[in-house]
LOKESE-588122 format. One line per 4 residues: number of its first residue (from 0); for each residue x, y, z of N, C-alpha, C. Coordinates in steps of 0.2 Angstrom, whole numbers, padded with zeros to 4 digits. Layout:
! residues N
NUM = X Y Z X Y Z X Y Z | ... $
END
This chain:
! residues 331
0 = 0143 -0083 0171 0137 -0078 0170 0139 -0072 0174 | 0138 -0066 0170 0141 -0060 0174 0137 -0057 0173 | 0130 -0058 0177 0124 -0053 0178 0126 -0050 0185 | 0119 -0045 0185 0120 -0039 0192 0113 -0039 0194 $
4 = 0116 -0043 0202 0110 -0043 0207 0109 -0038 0211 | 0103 -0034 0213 0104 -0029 0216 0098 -0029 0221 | 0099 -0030 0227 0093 -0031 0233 0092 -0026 0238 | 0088 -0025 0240 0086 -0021 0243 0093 -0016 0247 $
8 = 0095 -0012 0241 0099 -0009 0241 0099 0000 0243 | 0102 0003 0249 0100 0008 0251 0105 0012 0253 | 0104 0021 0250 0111 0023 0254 0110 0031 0256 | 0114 0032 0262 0109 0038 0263 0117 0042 0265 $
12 = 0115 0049 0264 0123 0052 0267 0118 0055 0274 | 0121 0055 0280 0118 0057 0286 0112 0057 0285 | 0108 0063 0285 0101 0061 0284 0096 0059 0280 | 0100 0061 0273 0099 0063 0268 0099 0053 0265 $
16 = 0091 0052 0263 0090 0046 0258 0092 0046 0250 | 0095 0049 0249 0098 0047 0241 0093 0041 0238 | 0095 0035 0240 0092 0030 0236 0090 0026 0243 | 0082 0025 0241 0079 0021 0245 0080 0014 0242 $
20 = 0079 0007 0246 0077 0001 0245 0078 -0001 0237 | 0081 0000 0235 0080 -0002 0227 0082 -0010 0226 | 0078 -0013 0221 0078 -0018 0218 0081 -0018 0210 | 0088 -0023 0206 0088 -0020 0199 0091 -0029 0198 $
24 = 0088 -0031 0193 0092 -0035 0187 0096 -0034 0182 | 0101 -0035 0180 0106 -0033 0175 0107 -0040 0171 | 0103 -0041 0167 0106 -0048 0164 0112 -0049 0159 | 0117 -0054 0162 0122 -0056 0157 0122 -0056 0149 $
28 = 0125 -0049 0147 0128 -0049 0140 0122 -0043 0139 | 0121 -0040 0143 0115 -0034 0141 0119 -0028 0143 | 0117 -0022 0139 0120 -0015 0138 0112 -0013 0142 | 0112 -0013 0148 0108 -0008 0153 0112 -0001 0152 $
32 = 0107 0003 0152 0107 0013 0152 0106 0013 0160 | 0108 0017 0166 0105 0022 0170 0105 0027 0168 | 0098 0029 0167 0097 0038 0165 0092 0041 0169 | 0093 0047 0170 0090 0051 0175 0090 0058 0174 $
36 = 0088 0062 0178 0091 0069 0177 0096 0069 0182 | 0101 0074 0183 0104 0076 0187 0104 0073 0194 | 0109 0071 0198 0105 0069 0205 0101 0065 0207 | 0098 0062 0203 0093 0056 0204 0097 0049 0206 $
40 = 0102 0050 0206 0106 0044 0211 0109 0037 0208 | 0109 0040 0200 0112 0035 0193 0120 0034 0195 | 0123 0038 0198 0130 0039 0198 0132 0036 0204 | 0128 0036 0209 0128 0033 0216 0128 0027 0215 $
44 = 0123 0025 0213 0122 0017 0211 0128 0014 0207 | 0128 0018 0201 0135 0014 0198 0142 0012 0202 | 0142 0019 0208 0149 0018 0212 0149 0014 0216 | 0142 0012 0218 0141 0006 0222 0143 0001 0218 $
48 = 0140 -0002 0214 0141 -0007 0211 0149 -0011 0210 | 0152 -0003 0209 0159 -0004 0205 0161 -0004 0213 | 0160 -0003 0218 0162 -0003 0227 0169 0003 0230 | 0166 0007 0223 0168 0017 0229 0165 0019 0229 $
52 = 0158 0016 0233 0156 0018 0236 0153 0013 0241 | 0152 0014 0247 0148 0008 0251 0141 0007 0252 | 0137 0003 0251 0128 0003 0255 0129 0003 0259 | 0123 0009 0260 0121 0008 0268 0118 0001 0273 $
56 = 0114 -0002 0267 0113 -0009 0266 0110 -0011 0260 | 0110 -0018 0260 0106 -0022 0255 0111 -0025 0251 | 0113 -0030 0245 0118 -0034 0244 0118 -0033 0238 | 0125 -0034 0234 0126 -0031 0228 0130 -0040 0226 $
60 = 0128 -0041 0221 0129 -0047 0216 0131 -0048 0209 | 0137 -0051 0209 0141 -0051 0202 0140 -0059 0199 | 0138 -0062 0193 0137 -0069 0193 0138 -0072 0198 | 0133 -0071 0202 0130 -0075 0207 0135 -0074 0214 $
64 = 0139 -0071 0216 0145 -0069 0220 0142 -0064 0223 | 0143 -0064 0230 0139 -0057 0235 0147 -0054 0236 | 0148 -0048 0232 0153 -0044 0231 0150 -0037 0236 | 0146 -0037 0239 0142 -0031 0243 0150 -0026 0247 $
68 = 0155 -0033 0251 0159 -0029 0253 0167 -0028 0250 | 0166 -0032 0245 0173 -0033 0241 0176 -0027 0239 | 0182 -0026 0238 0186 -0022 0236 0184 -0020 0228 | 0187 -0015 0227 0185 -0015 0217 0187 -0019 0214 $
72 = 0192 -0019 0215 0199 -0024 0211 0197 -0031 0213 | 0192 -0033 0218 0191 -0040 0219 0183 -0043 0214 | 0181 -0037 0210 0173 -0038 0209 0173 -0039 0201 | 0180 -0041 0198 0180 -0043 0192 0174 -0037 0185 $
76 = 0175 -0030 0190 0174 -0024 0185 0179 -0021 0183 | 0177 -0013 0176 0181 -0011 0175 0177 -0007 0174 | 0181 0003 0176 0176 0006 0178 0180 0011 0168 | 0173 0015 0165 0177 0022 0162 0173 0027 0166 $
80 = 0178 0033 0165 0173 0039 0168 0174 0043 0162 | 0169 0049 0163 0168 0055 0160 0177 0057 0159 | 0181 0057 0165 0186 0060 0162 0193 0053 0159 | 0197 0055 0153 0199 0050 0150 0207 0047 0157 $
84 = 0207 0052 0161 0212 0051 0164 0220 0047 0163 | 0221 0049 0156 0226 0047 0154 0235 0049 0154 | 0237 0047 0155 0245 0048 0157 0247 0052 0153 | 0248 0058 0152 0253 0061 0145 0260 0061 0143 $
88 = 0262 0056 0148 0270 0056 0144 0271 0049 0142 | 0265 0045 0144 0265 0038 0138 0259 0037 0134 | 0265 0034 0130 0261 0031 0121 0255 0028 0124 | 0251 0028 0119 0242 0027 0120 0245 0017 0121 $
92 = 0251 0014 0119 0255 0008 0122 0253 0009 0128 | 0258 0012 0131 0260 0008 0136 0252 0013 0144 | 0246 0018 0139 0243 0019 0143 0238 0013 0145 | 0238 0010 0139 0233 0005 0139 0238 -0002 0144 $
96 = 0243 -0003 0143 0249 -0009 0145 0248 -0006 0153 | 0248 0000 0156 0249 0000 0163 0245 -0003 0168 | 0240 -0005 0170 0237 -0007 0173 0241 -0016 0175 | 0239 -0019 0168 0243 -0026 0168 0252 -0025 0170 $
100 = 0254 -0022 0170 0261 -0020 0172 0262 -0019 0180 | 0255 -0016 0181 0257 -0016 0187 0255 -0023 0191 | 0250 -0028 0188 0249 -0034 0191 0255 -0039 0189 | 0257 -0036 0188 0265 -0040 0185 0261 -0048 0179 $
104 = 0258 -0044 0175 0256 -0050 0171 0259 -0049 0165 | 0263 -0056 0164 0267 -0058 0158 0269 -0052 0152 | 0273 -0052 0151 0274 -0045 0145 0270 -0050 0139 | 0272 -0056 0137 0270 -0059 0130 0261 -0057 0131 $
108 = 0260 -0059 0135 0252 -0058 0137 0249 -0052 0137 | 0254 -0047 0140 0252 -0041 0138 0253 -0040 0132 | 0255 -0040 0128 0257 -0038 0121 0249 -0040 0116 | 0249 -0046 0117 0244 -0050 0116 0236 -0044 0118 $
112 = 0236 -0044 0125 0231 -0040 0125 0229 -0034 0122 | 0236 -0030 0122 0235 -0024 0120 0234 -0023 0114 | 0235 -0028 0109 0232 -0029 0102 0228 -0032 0099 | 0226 -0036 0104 0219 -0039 0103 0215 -0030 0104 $
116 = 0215 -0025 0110 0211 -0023 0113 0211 -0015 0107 | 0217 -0016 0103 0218 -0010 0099 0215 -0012 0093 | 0215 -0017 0089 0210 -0021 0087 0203 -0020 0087 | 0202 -0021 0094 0195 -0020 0092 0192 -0012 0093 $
120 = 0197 -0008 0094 0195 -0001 0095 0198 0003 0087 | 0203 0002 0084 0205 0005 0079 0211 0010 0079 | 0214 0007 0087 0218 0009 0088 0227 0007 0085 | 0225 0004 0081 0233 -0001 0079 0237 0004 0075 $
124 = 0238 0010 0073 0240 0015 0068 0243 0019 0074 | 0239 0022 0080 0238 0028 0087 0245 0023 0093 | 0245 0018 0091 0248 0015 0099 0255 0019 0101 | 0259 0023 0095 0266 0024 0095 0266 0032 0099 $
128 = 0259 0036 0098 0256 0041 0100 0256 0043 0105 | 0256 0049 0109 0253 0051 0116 0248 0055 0116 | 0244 0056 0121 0237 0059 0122 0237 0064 0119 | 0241 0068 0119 0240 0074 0116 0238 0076 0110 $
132 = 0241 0071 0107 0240 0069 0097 0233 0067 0098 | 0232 0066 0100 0223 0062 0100 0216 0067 0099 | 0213 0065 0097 0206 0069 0098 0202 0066 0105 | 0197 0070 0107 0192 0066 0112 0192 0061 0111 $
136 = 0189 0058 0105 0185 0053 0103 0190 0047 0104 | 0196 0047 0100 0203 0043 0101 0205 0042 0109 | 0205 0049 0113 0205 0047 0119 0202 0042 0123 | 0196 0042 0122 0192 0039 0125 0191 0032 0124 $
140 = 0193 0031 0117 0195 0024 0115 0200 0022 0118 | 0205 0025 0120 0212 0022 0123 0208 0019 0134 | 0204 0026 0134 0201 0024 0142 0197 0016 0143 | 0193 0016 0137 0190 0010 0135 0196 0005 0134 $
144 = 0201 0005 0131 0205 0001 0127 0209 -0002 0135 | 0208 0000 0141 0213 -0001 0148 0206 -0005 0150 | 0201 -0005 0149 0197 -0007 0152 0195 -0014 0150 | 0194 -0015 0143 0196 -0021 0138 0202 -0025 0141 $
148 = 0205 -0023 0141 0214 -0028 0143 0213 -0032 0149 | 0210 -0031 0154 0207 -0033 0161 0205 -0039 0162 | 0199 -0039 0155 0196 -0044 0154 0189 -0044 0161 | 0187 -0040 0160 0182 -0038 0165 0176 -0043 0166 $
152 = 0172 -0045 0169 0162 -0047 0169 0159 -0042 0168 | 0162 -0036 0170 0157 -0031 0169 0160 -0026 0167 | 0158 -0021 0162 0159 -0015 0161 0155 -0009 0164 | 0159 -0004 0166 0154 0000 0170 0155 0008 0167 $
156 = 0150 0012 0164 0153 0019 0162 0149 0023 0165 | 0153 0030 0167 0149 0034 0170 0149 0038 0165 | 0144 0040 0163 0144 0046 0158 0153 0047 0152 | 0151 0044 0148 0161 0041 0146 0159 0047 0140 $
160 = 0155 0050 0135 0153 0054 0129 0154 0061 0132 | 0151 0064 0139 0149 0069 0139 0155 0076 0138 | 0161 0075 0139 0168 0079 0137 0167 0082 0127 | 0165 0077 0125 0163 0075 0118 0160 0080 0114 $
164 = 0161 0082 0109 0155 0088 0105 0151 0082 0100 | 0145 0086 0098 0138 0082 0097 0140 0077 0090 | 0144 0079 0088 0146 0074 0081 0149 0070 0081 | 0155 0069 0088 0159 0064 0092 0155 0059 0095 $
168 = 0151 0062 0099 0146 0061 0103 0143 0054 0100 | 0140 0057 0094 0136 0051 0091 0139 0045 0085 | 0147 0048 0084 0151 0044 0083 0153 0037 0088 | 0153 0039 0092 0157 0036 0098 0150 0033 0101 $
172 = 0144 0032 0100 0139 0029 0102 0138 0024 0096 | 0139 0024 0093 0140 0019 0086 0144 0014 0089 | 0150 0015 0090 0156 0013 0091 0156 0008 0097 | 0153 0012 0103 0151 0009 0107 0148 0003 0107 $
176 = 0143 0005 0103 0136 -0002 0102 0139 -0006 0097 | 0144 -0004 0095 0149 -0009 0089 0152 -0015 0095 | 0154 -0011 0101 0158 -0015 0104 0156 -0018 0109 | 0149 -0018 0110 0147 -0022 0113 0144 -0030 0109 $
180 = 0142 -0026 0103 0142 -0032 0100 0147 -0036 0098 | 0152 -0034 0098 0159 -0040 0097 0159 -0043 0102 | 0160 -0040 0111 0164 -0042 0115 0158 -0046 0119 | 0150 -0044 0117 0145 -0049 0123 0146 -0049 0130 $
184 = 0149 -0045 0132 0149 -0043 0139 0142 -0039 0140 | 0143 -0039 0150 0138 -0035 0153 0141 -0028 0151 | 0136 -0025 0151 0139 -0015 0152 0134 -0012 0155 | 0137 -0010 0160 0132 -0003 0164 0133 0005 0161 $
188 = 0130 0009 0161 0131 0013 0156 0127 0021 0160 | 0129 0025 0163 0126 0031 0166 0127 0038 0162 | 0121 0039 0161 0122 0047 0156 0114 0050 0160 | 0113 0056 0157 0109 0060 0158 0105 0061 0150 $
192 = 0108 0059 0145 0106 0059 0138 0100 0054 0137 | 0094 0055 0137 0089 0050 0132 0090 0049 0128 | 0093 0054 0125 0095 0049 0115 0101 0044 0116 | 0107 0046 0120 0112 0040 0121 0107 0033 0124 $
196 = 0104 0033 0129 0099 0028 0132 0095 0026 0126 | 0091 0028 0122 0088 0025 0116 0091 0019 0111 | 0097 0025 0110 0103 0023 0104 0107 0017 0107 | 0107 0016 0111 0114 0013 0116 0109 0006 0117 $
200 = 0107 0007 0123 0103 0001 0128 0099 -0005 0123 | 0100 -0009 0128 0094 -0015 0126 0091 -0017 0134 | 0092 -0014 0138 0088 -0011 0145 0090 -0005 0149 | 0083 -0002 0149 0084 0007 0150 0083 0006 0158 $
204 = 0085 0008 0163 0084 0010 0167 0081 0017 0172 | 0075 0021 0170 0073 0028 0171 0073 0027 0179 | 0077 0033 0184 0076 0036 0189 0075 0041 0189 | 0071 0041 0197 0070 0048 0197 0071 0048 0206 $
208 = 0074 0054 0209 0076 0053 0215 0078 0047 0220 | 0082 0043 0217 0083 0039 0219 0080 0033 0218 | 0074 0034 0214 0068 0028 0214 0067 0027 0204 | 0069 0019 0205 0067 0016 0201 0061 0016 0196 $
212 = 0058 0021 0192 0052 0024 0190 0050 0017 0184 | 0054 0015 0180 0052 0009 0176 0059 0007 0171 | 0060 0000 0173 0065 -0006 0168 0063 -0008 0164 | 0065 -0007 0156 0063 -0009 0150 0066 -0008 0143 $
216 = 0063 -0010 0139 0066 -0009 0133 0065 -0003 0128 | 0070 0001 0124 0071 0006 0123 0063 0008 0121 | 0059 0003 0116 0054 0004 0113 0047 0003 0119 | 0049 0000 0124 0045 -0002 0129 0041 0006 0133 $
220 = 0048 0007 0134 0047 0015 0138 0046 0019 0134 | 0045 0020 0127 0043 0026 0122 0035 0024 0121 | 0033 0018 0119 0026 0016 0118 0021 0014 0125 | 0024 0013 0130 0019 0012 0134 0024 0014 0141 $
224 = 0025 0021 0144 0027 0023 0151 0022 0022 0155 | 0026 0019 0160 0024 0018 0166 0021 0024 0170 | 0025 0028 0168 0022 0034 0174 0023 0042 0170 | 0020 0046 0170 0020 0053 0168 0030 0055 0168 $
228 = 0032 0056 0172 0039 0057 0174 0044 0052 0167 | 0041 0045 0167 0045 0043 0160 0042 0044 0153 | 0035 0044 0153 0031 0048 0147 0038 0055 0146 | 0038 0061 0150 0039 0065 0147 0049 0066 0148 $
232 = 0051 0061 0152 0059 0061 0150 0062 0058 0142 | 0057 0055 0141 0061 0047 0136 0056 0050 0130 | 0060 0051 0125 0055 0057 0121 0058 0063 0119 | 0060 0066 0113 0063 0074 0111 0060 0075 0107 $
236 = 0055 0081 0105 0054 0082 0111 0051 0078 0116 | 0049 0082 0120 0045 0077 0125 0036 0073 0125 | 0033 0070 0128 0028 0072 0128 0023 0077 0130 | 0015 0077 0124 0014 0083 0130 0009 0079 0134 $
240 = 0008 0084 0140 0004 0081 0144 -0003 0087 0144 | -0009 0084 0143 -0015 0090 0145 -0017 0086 0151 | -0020 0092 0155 -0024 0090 0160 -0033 0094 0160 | -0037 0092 0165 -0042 0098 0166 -0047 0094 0162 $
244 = -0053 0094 0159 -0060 0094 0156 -0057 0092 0149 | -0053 0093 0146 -0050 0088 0139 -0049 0082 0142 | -0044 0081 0146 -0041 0074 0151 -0049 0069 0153 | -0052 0075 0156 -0058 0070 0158 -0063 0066 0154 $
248 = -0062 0069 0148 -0067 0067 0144 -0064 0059 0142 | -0059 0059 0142 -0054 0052 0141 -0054 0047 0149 | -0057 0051 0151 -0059 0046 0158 -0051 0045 0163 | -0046 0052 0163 -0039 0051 0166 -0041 0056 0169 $
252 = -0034 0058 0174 -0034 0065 0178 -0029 0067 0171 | -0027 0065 0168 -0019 0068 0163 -0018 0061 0157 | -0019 0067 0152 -0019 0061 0147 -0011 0064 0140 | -0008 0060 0138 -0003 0059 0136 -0003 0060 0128 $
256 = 0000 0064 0125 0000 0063 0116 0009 0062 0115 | 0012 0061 0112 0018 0064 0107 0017 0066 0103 | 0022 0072 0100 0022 0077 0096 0019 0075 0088 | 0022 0068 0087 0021 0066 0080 0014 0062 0081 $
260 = 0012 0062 0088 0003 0059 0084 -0002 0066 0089 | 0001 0070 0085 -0002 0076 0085 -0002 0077 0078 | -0009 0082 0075 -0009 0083 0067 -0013 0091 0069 | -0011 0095 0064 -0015 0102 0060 -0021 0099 0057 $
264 = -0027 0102 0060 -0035 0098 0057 -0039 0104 0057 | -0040 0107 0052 -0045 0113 0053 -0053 0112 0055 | -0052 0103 0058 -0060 0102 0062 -0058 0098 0069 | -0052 0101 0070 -0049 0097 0075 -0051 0101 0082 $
268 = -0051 0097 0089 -0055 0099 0094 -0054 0106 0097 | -0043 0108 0095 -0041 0112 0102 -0038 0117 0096 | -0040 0123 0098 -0039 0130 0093 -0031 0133 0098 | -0029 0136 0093 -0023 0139 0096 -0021 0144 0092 $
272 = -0013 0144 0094 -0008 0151 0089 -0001 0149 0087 | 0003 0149 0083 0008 0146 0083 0012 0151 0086 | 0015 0149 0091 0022 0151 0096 0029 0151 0090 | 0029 0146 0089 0036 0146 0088 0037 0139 0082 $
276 = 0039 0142 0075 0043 0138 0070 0050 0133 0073 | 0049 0128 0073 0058 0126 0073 0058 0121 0068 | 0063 0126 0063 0065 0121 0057 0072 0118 0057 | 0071 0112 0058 0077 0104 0058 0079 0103 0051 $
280 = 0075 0105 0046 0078 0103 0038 0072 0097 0037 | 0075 0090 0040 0071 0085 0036 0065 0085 0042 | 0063 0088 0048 0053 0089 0050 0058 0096 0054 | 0051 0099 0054 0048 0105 0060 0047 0104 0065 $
284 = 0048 0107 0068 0043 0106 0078 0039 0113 0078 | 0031 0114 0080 0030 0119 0081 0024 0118 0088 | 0028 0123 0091 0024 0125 0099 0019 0130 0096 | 0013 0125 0098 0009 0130 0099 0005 0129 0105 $
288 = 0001 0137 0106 -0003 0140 0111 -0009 0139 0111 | -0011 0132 0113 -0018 0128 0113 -0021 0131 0119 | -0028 0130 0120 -0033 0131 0124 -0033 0127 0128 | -0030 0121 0125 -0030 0114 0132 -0021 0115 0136 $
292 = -0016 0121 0133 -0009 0121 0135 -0006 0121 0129 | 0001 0123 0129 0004 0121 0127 0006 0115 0123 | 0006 0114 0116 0006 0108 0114 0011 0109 0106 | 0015 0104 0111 0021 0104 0102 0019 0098 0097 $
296 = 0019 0100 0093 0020 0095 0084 0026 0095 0081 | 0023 0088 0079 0031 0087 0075 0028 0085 0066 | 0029 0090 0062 0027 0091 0056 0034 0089 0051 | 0033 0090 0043 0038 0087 0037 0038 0095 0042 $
300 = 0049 0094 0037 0050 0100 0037 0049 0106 0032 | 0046 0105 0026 0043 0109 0022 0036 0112 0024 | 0034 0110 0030 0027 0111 0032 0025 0118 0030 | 0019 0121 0030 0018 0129 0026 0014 0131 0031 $
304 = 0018 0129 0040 0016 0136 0044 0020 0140 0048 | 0018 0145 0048 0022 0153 0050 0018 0154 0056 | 0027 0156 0060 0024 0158 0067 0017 0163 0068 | 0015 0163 0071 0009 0166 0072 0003 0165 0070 $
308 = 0002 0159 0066 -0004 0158 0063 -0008 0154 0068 | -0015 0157 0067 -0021 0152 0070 -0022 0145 0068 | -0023 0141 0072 -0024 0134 0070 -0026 0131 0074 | -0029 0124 0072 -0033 0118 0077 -0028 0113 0076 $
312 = -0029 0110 0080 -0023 0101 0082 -0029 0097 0084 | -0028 0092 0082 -0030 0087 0086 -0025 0081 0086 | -0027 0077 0092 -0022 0069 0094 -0026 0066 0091 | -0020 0061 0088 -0023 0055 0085 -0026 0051 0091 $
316 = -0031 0048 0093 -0034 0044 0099 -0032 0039 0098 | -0028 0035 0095 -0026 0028 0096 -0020 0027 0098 | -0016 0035 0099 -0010 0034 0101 -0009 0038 0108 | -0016 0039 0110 -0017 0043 0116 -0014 0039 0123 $
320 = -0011 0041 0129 -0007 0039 0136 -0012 0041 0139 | -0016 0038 0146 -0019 0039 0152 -0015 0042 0157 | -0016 0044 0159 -0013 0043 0167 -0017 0045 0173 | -0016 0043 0178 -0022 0042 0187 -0019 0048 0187 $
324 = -0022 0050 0195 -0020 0058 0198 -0012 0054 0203 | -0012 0051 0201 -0003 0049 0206 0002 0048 0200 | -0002 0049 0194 0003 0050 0187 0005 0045 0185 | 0003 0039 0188 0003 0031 0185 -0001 0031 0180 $
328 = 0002 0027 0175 -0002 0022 0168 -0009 0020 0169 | -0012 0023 0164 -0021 0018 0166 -0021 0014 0160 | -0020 0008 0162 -0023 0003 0157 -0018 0001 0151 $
END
């Protein structure tokens, strides 16, 4: 079983707390996301886990194995990163073959692998190829395809899409979630992207300053957030948040809508102005400049409004968010 235990895990550079005390389960054959913005300590954690980086304390567990002080090579992971790091003057062969070459494992066996792993990536036409013939996307199949050969418990990605333009992007997240369902491994997975987390995950992991803000499923953290901070991260757009004497009436210090259970109602409670048309083709988004804030909709894209126009919105109330004055969930 190659799940990921993670206890009272902390690490600080000199003064500076990065990640406090944190607690995380990774369950065996699960595509866990860490997402966060920027610096919130998703990439720290993963380097610990993978062990380039060390805790300052607390213990770090691979099926059941306290690997906290192990070497990388000893913790039966395989890391990809953002960059594809690949050799230029070998065939996407023998980029994938190096690794096992250098453990002096079997050539028949390598061979074995490396077709198995081009196989599952679509790589069996590219093998004869060097980096440079390749597209991103190709590349980064080959960076996955050396991780596959290893025969890992864990896979671990630090942001492996983001070099990528948006059409690769969301190619190569198909692809991904293709391959996790063939291969039923663990994968740990770090981006800054919520739609990769949505699209990807089967446990999201939201940080925020090093702190664990709430673990769940992709639909778990859209319908019911834990906190103000994952309400308006997990969401595109995001959600909106009112505050003030509309909030209070609902019995919150901050109460929560998304864009789509928002509606145009000419007996709706909050009068406004439209800011801004943005036409997608198949829906509209339109900011408007409510009396309660700021407040975006999400309408068909035919919708017949023009920036500037007056209008009333109201939230559907059965889809309305709470939140206390600490920005926590009520109820």
């Amino acid at each position: 079983m190659a799940d990921v235990a993670i206890s009272s895990l902390n690490k600080t550079f000199g003064a500076a707390e990065i990640i406090p005390d944190l607690e995380l389960c990774v369950p065996h054959g699960s595509f866990t996301v860490l997402v966060g913005p920027s610096g919130c300590g998703k990439s720290t954690l993963l380097r610990m886990i993978a062990g380039l980086e060390k805790p300052t304390r607390g213990t770090i567990a691979i099926g059941g194995t306290d690997v906290t002080t192990e070497e990388p090579s000893k913790r039966g992971i395989s890391m990809v990163f953002q960059s594809y790091a690949l050799f230029p003057h070998m065939t996407v062969r023998d980029n994938i073959d190096f690794g096992m070459r250098l453990a002096k494992v079997p050539k028949e066996e390598r061979e074995k692998r490396v077709a198995y792993a081009a196989g599952v990536l679509k790589l069996e036409t590219l093998l004869d190829r060097k980096p440079a013939a390749l597209s991103g996307g190709q590349r980064q199949r080959v960076a996955i395809g050396r991780s596959i050969v290893r025969n890992p418990n864990v896979f671990l990605f630090d942001e492996p899409l983001s070099n990528l333009d948006a059409a690769l992007r969301s190619q190569m997240r198909v692809e991904l979630a293709e391959l996790h369902q063939r291969l039923g491994a663990t994968m740990i997975y770090v981006t800054h992207d919520q739609v990769e987390a949505m699209t990807l995950a089967d446990q999201i992991v939201v940080m925020n300053a090093g702190r664990i803000e709430q673990v769940g499923s992709p639909l778990e953290l859209y319908q019911q957030p834990a906190t103000e901070f994952v309400a308006t991260f997990i969401g595109s757009p995001k959600m909106n948040l009112i505050r003030g004497a509309a909030a209070r009436e609902f019995d919150a210090a901050t109460i929560g809508i998304r864009p789509e259970h928002v509606v145009f109602d000419q007996q709706g409670p909050w009068a406004g102005k439209v800011r801004l048309m943005e036409r997608l083709g198949n829906e509209s988004i339109a900011y408007v400049d409510a009396e309660v804030g700021e407040i975006t909709v999400r309408v068909a894209g035919n919708a017949q409004i023009l920036n500037g126009d007056a209008v009333r919105v109201a939230p559907q109330r059965e889809h309305l968010h709470r939140f206390d004055d600490d920005g926590q969930r009520k109820g």
